[in-house]
Backbone as a printed PyTorch tensor [residue, N CA C, xyz], in Angstrom:
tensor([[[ -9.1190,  12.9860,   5.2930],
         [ -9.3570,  11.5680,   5.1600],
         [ -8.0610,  10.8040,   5.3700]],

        [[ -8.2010,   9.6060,   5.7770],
         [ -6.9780,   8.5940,   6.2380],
         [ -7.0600,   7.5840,   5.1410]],

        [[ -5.9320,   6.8100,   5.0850],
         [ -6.3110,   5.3860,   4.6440],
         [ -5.2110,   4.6120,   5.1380]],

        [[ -5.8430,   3.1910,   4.4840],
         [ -4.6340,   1.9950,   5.7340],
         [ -4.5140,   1.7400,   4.0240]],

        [[ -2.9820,   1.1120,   3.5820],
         [ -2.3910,   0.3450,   2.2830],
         [ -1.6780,  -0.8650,   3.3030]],

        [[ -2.0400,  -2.2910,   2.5260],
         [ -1.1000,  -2.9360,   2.7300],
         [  0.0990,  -3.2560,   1.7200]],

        [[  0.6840,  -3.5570,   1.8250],
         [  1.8700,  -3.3410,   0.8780],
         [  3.1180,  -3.8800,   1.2180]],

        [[  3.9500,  -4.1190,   0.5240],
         [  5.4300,  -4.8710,   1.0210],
         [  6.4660,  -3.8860,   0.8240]],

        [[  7.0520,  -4.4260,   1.5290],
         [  8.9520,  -3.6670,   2.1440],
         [  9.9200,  -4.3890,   2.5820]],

        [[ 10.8710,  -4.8230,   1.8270],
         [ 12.0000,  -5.7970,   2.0300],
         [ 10.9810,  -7.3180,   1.8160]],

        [[ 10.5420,  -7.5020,   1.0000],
         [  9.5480,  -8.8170,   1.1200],
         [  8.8460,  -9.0200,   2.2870]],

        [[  8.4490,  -8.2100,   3.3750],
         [  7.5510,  -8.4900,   3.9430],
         [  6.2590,  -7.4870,   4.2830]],

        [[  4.7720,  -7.9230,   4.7920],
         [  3.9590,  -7.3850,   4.4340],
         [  4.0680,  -6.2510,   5.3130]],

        [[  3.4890,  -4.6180,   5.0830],
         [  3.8620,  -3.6320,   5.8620],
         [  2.2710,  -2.8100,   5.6620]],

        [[  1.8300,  -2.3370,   6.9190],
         [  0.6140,  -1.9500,   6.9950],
         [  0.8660,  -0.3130,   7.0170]],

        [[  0.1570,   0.5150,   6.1600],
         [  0.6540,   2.0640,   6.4050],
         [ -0.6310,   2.7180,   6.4290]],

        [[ -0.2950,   3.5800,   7.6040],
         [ -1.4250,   4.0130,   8.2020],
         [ -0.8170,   5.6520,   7.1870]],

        [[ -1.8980,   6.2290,   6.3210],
         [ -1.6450,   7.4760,   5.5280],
         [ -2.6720,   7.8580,   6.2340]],

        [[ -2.3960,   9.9060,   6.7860],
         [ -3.1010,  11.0760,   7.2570],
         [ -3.0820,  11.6970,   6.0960]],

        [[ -1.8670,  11.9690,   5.2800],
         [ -1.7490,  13.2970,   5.1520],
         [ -0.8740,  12.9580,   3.5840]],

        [[ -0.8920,  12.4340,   2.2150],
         [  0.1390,  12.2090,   1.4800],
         [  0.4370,  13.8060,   0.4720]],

        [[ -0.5600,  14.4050,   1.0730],
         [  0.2720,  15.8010,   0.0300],
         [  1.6720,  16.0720,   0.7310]],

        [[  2.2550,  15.8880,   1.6420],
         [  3.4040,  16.8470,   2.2970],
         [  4.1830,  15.4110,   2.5860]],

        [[  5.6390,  15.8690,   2.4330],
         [  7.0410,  14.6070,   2.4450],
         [  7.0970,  15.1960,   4.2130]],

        [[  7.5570,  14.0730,   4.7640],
         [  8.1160,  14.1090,   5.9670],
         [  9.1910,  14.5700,   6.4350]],

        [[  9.4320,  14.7980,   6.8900],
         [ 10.5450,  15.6710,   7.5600],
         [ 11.8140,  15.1670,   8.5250]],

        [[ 10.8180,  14.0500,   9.6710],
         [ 11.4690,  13.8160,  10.7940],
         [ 10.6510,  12.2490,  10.7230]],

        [[ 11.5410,  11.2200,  11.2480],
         [ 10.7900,   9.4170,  11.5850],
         [ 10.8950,   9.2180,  12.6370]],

        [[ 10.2460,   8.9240,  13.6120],
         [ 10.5800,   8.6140,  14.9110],
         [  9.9520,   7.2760,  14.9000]],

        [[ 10.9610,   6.1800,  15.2210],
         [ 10.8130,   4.9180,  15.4200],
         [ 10.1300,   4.3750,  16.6600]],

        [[  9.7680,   3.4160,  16.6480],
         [  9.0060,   2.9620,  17.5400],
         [  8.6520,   1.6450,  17.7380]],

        [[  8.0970,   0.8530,  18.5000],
         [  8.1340,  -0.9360,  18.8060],
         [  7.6590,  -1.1840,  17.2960]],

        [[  8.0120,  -1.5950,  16.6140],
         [  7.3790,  -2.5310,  15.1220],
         [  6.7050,  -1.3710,  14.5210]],

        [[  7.5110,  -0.0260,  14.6760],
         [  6.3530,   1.0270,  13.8060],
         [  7.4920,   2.1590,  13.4720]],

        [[  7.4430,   2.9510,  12.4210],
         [  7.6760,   4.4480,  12.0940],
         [  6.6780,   5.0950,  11.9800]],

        [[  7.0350,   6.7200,  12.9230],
         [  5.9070,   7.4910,  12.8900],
         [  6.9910,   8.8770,  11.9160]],

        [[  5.6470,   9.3110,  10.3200],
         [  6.4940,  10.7400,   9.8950],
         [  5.9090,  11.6850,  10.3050]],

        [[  6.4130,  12.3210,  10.3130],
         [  6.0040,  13.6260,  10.6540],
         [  6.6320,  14.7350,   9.7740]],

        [[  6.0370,  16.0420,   9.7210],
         [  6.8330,  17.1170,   9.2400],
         [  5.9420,  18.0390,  10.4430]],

        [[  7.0860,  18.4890,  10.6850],
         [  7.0470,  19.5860,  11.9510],
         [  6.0250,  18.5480,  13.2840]],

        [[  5.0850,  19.5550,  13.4080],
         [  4.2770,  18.7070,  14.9880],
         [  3.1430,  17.4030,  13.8890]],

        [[  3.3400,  17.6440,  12.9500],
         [  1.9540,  17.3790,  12.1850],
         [  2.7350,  15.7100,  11.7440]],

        [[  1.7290,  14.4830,  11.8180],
         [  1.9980,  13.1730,  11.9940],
         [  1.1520,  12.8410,  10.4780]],

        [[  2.1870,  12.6390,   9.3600],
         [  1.5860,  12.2530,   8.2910],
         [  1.2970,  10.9080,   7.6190]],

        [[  2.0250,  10.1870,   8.7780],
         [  1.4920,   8.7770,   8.9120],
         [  2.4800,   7.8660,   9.3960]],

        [[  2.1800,   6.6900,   9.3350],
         [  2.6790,   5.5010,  10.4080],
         [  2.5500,   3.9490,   9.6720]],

        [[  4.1210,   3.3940,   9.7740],
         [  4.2200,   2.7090,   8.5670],
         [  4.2370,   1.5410,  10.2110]],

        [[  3.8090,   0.1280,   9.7670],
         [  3.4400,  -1.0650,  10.7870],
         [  4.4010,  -2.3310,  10.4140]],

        [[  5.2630,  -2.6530,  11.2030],
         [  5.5330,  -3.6450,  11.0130],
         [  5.7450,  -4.8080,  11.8110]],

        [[  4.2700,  -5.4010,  11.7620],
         [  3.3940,  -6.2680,  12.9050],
         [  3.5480,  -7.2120,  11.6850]],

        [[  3.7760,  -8.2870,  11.8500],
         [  2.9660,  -9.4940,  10.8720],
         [  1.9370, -10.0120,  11.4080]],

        [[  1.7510, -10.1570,  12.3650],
         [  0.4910, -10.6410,  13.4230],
         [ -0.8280,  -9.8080,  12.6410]],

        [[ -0.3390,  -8.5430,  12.6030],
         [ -1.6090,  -7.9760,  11.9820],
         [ -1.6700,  -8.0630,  10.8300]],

        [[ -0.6810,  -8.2400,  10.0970],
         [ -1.0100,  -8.0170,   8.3280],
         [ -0.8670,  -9.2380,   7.6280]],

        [[ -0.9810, -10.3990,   8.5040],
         [ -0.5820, -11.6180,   8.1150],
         [ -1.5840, -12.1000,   7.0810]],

        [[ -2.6400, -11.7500,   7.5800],
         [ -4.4520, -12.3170,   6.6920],
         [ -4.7550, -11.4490,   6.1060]],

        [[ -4.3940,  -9.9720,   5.8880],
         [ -4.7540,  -9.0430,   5.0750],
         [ -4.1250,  -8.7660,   3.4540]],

        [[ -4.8270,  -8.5430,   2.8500],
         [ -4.9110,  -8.5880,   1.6910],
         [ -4.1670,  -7.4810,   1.0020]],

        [[ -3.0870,  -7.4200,  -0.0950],
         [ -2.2160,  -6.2950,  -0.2870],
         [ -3.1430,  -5.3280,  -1.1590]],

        [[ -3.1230,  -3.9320,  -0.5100],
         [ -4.0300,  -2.8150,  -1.1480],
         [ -4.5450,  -2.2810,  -0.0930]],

        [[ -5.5570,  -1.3950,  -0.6870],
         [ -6.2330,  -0.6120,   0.5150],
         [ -7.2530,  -0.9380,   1.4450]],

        [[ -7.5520,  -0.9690,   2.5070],
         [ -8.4070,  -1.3100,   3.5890],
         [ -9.1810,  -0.1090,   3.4730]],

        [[-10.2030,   0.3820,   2.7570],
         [-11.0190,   1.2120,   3.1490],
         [-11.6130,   1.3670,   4.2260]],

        [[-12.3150,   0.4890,   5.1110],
         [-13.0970,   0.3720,   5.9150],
         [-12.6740,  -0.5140,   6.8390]],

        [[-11.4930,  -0.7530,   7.7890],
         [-10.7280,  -1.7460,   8.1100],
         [-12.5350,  -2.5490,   9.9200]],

        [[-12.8480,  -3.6170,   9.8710],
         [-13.6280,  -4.1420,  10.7020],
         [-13.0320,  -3.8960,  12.1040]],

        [[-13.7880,  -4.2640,  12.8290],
         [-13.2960,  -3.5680,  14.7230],
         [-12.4300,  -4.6670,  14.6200]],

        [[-12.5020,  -5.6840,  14.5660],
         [-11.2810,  -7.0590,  14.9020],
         [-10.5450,  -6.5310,  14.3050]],

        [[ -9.7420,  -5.9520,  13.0400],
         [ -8.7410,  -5.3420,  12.4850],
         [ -8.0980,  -4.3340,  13.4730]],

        [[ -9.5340,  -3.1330,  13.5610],
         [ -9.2630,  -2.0170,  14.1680],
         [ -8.9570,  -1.9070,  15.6180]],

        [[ -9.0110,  -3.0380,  16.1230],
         [ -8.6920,  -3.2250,  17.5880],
         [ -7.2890,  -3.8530,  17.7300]],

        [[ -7.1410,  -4.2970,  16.8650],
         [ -5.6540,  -5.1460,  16.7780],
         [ -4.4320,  -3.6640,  16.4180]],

        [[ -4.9650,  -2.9020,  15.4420],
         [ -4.2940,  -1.7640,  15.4010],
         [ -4.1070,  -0.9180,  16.0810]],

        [[ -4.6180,  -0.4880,  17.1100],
         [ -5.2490,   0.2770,  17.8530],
         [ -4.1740,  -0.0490,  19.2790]],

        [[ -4.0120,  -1.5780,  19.0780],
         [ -3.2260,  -1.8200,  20.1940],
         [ -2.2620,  -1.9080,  20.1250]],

        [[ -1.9070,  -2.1660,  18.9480],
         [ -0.0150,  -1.5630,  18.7620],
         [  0.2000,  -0.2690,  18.9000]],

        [[ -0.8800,   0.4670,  18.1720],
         [ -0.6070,   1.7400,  18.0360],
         [ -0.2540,   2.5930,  19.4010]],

        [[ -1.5890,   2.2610,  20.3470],
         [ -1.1330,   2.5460,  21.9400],
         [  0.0930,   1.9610,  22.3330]],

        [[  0.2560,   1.0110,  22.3190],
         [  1.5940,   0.1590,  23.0120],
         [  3.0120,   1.4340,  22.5140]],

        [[  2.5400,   1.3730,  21.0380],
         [  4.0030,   2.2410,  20.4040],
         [  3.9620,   3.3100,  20.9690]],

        [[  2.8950,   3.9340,  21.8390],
         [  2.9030,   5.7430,  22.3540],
         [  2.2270,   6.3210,  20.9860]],

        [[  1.7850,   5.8500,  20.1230],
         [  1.2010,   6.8090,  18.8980],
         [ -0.4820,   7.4330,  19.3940]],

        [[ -1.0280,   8.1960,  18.4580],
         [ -2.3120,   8.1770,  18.5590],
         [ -3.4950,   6.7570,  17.9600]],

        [[ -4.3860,   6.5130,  18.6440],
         [ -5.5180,   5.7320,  18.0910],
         [ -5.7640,   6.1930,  16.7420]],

        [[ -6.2640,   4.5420,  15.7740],
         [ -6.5950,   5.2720,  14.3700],
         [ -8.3170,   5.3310,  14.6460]],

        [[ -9.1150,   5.9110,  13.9000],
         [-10.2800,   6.4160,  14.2250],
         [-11.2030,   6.6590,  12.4810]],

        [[-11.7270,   6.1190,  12.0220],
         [-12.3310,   5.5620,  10.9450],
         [-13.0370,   7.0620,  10.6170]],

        [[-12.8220,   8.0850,   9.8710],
         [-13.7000,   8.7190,   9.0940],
         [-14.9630,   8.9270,   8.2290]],

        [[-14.2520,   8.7620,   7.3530],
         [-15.0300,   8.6750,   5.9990],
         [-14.1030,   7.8010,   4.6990]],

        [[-14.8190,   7.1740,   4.3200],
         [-13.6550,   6.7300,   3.1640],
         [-13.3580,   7.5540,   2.0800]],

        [[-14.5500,   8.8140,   1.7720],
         [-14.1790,   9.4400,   0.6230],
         [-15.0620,   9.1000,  -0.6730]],

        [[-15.5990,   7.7060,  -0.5510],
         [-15.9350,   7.5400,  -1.3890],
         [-18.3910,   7.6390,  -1.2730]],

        [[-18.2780,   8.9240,  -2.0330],
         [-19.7430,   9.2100,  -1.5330],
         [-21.0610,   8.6820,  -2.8560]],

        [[-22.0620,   8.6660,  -2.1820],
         [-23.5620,   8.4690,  -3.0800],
         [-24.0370,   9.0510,  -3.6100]],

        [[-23.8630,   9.7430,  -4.8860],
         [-24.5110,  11.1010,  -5.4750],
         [-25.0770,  11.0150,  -6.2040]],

        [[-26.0500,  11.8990,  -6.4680],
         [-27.2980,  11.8170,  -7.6700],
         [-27.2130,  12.3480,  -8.7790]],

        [[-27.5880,  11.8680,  -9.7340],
         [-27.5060,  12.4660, -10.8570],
         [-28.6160,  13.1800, -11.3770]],

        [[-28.1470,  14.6550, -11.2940],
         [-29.1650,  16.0510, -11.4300],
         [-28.6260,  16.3380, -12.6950]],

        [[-27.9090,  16.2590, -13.9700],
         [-28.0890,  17.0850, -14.8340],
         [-26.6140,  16.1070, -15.6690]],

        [[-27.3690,  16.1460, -16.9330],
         [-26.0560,  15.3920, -18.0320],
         [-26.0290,  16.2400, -19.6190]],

        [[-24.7520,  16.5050, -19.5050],
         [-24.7300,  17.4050, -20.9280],
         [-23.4610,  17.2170, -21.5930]],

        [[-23.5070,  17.4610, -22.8340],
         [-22.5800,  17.5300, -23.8210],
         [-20.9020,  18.0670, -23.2070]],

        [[-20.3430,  17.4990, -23.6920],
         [-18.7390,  18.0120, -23.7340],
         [-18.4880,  19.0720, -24.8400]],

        [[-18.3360,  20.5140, -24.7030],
         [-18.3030,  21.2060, -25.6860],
         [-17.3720,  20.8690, -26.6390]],

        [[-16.0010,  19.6870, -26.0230],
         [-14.7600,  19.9740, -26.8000],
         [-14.5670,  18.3290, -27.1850]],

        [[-15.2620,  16.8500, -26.5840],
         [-14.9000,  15.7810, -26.6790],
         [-16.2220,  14.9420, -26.5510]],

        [[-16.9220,  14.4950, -27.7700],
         [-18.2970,  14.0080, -28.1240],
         [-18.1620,  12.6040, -27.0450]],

        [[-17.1880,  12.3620, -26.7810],
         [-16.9130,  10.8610, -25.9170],
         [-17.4950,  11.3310, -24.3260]],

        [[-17.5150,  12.3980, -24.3550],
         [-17.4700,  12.8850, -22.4000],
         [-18.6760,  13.5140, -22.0730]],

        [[-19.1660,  13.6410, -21.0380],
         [-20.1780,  13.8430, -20.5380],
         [-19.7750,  15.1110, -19.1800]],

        [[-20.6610,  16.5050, -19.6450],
         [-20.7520,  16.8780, -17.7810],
         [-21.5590,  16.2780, -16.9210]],

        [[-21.3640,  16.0090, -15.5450],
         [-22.5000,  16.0070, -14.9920],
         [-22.6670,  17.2460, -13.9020]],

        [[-24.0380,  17.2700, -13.4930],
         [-24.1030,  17.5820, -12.2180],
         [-24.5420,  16.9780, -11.2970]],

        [[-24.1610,  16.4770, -10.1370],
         [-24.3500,  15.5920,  -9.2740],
         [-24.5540,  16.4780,  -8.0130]],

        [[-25.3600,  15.6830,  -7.2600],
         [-25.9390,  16.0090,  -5.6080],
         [-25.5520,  15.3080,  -4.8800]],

        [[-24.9360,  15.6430,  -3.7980],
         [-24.8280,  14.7680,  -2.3700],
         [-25.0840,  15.7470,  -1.2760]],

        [[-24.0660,  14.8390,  -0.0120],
         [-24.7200,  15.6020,   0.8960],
         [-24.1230,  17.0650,   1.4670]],

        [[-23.1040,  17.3680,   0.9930],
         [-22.5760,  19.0030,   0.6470],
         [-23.4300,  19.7240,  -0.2810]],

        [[-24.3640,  19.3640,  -1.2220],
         [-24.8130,  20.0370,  -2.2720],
         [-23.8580,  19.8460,  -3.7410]],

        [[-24.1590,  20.3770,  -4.4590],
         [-23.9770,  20.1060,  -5.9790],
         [-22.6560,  20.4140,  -6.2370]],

        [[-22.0160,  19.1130,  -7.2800],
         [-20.3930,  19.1210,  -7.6930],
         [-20.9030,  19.0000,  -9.1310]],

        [[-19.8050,  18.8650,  -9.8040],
         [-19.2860,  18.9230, -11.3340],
         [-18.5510,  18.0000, -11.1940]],

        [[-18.6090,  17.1950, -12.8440],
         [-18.0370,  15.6360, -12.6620],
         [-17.5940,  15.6630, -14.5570]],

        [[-16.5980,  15.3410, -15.5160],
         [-16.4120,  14.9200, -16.5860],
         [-16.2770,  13.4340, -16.5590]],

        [[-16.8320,  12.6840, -17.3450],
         [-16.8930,  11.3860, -17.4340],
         [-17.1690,  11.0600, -19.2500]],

        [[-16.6050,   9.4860, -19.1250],
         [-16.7430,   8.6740, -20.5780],
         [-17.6940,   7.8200, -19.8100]],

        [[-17.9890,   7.7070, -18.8050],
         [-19.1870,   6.9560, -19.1250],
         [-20.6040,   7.1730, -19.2470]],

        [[-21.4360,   6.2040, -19.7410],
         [-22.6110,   6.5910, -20.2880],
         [-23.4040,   6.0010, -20.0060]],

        [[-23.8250,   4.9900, -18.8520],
         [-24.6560,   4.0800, -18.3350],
         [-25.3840,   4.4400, -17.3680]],

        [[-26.1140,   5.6220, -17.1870],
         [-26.7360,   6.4190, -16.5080],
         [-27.8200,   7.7560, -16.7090]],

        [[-28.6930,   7.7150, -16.0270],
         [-29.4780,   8.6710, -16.3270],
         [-29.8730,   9.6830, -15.3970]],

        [[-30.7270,  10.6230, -15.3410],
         [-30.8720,  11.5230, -14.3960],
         [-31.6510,  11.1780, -13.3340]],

        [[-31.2230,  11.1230, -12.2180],
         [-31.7960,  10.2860, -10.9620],
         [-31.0130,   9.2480, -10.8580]],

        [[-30.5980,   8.1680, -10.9510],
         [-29.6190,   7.6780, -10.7420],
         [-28.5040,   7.9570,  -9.6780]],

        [[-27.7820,   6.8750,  -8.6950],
         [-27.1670,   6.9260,  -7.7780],
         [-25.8710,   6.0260,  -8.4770]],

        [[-25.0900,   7.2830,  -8.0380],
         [-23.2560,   6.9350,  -8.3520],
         [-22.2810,   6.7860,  -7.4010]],

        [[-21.4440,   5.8940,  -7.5460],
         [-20.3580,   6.8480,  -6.3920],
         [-19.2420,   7.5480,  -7.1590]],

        [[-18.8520,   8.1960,  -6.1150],
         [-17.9740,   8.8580,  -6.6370],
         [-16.7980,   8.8070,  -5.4680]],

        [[-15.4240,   9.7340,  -5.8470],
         [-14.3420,   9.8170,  -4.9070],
         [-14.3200,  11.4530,  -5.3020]],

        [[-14.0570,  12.0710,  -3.6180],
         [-14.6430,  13.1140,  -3.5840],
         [-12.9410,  13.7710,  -3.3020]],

        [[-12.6330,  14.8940,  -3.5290],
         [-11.2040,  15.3670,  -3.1620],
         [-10.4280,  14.8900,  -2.0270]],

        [[ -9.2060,  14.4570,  -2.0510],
         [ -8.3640,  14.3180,  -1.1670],
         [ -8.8690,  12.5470,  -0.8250]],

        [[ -9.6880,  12.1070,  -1.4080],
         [-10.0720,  10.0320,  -1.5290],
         [ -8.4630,   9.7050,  -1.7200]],

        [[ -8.2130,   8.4230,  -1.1160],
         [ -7.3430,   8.0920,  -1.5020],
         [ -7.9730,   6.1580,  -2.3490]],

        [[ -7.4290,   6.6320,  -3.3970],
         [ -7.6190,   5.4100,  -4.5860],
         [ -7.2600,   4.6110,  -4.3720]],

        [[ -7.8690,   3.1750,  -5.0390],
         [ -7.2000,   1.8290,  -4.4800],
         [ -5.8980,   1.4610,  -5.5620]],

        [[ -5.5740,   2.6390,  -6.6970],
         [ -4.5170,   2.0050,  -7.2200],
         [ -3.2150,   3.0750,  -6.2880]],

        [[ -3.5490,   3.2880,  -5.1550],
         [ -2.2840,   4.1470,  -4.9990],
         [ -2.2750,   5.6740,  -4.1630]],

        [[ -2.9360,   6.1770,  -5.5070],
         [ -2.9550,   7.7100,  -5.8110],
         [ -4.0670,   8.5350,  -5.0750]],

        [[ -3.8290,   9.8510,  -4.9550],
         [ -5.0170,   9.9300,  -4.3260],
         [ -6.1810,  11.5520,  -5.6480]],

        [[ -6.9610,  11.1800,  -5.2990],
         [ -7.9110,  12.0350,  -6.1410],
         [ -7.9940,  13.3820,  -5.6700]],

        [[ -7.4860,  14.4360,  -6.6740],
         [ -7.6300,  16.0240,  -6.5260],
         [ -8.4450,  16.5710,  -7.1920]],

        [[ -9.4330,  17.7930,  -7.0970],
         [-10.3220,  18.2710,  -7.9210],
         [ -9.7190,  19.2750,  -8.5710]],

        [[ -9.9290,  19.2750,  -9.6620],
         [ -9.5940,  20.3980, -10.5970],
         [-10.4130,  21.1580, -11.6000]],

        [[ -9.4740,  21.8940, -12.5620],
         [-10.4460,  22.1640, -13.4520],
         [ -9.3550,  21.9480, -15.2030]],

        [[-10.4370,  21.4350, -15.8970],
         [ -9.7620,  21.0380, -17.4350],
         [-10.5160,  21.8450, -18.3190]],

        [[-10.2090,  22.4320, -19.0720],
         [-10.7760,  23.3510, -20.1160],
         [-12.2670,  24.0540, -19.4360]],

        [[-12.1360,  24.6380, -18.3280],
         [-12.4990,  25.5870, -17.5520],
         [-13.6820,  24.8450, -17.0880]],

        [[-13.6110,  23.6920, -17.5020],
         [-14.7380,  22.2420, -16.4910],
         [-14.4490,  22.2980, -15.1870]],

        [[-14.7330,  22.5730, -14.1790],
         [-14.8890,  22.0790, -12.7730],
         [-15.1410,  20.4980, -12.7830]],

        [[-14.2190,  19.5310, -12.2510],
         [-13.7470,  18.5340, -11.9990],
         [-13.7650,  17.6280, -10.5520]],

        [[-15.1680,  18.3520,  -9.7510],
         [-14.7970,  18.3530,  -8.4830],
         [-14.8850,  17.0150,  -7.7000]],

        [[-15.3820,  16.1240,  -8.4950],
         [-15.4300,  14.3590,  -8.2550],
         [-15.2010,  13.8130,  -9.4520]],

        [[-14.8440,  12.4490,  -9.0260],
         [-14.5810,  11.5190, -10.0880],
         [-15.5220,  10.3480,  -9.6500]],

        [[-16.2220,  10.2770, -11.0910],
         [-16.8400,   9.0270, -11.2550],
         [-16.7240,   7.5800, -11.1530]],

        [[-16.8320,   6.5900, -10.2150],
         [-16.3540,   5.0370, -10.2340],
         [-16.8280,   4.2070, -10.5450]],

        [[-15.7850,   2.9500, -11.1460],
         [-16.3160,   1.9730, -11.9660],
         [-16.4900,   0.7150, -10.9590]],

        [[-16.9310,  -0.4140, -11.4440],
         [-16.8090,  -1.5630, -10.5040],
         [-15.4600,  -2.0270,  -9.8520]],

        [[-14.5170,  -1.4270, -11.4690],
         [-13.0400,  -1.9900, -11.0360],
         [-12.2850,  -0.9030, -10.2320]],

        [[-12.9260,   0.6110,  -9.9190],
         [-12.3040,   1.3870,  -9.0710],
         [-12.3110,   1.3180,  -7.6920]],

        [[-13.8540,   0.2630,  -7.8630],
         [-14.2180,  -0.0460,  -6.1520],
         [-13.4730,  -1.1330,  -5.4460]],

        [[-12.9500,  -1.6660,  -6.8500],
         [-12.4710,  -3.0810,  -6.5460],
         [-13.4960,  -4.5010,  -5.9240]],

        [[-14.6320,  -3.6950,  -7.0140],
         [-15.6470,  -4.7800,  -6.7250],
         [-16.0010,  -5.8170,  -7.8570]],

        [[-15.2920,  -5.8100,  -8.7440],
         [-14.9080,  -6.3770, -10.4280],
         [-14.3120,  -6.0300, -10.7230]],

        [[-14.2320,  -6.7640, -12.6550],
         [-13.8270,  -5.7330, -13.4190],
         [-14.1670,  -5.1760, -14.2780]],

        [[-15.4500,  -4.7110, -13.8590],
         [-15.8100,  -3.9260, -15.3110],
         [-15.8190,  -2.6130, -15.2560]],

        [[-14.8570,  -1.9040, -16.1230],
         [-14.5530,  -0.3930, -15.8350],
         [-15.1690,   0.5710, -16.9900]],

        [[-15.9800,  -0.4460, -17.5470],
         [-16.3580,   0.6990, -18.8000],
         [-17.9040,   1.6320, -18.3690]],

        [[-18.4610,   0.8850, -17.6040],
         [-19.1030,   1.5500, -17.1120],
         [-18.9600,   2.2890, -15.6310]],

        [[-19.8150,   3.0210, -15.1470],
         [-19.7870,   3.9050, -14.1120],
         [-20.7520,   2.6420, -12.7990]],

        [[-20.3830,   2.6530, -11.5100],
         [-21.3910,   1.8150, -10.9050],
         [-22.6110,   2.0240, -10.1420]],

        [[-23.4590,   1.7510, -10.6440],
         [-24.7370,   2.4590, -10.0860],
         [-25.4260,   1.6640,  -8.4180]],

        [[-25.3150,   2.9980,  -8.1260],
         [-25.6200,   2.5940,  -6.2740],
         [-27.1170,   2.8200,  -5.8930]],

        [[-28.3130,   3.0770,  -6.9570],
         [-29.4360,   3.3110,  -6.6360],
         [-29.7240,   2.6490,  -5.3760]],

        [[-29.4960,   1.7500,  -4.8370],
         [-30.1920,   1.1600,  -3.5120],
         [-29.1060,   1.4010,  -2.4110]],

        [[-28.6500,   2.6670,  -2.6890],
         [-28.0440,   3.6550,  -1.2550],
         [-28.4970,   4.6470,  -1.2470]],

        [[-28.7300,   5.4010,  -0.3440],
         [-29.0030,   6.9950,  -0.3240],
         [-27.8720,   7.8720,  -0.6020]],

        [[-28.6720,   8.9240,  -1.5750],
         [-27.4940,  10.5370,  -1.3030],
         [-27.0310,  10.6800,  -0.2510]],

        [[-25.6410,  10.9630,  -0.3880],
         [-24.8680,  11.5380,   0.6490],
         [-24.2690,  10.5410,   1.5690]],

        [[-24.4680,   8.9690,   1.1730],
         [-23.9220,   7.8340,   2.3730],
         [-22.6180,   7.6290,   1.7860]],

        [[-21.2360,   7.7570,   2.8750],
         [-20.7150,   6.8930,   2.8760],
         [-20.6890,   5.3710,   2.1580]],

        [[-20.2310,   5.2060,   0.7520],
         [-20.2390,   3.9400,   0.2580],
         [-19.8530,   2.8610,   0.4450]],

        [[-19.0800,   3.1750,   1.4910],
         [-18.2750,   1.6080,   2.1280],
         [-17.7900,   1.6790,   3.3780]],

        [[-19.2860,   2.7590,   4.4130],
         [-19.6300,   2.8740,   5.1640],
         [-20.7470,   1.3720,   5.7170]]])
């Protein structure tokens, strides 16, 4: 998965195109209004410094950047000799809720088991605004989050951890984070901000 951050550098706005944030770069090769990193052949991303493009954009993440965005990028990006950016997945998926049970170790938490369109994950959550059948999203390994960071699956007291549950304020669609946000009027397995 990719993501675009807007963000500032020396006070001005800087568009960063992220491939790859597990691995530090190695080598920068500069370019018209751009740095490309790399470690070894592998291009872990491409930092923009167009104001033309990031002038109207909003500081944070572009999940889903629109073709007028993506065409404007697209053409620096060629101009600089880089590769085209090319829209994935955001990471962030529609899953169902197949099964809710007790926390053996923390009365506040919940397992779930959830369905999408890989088949069945494991999820720990505090929230509780949901029932079985129910549509969630979630951020699925390697998502990159809108505060930053990006989401890894793990395991906590031998819980499989393999999504994380989102709130309105994770989507950055409010702020209400105490609950989980329910997507019933999407299908399993869609792309949420597709």
């Amino acid at each position: 998965m990719s993501a675009i951050y807007v963000g500032k550098h020396n006070g001005k706005k800087v568009l960063f195109l992220v491939n790859d944030a597990s691995a530090s770069p190695e080598q920068i090769k500069e370019c018209e209004n751009a740095a490309a990193l790399y470690q070894g052949d592998k291009l872990l991303g491409i930092n923009l410094f167009d104001e033309a493009l990031t002038a109207d954009l909003p500081l944070g993440l572009l999940v889903h950047p629109n073709e007028e965005i993506s065409a404007k990028l697209n053409q620096i990006l060629e101009k600089s000799g880089l590769p085209k950016y090319q829209y994935v997945e955001s990471g962030y998926e529609v899953m169902e809720v197949k099964l809710i049970e007790e926390h053996p170790l923390n009365e506040k938490l919940s397992i779930l088991t959830l369905a999408g369109k890989n088949g069945e994950c494991s999820s720990v959550t505090r929230y509780s605004n949901y029932k079985v059948g129910d549509h969630v999203v979630v951020a699925k390994d390697g998502t990159f989050l809108f505060d930053g960071s990006v989401f890894h699956k793990r395991v906590e007291k031998n819980i499989p951890i393999d999504v994380t549950l989102c709130s309105e304020r994770d989507l950055c669609l409010g702020e209400n984070y105490k609950e989980a946000f329910l997507a019933n009027d999407k299908a399993v397995g869609e792309d949420f901000f597709a």
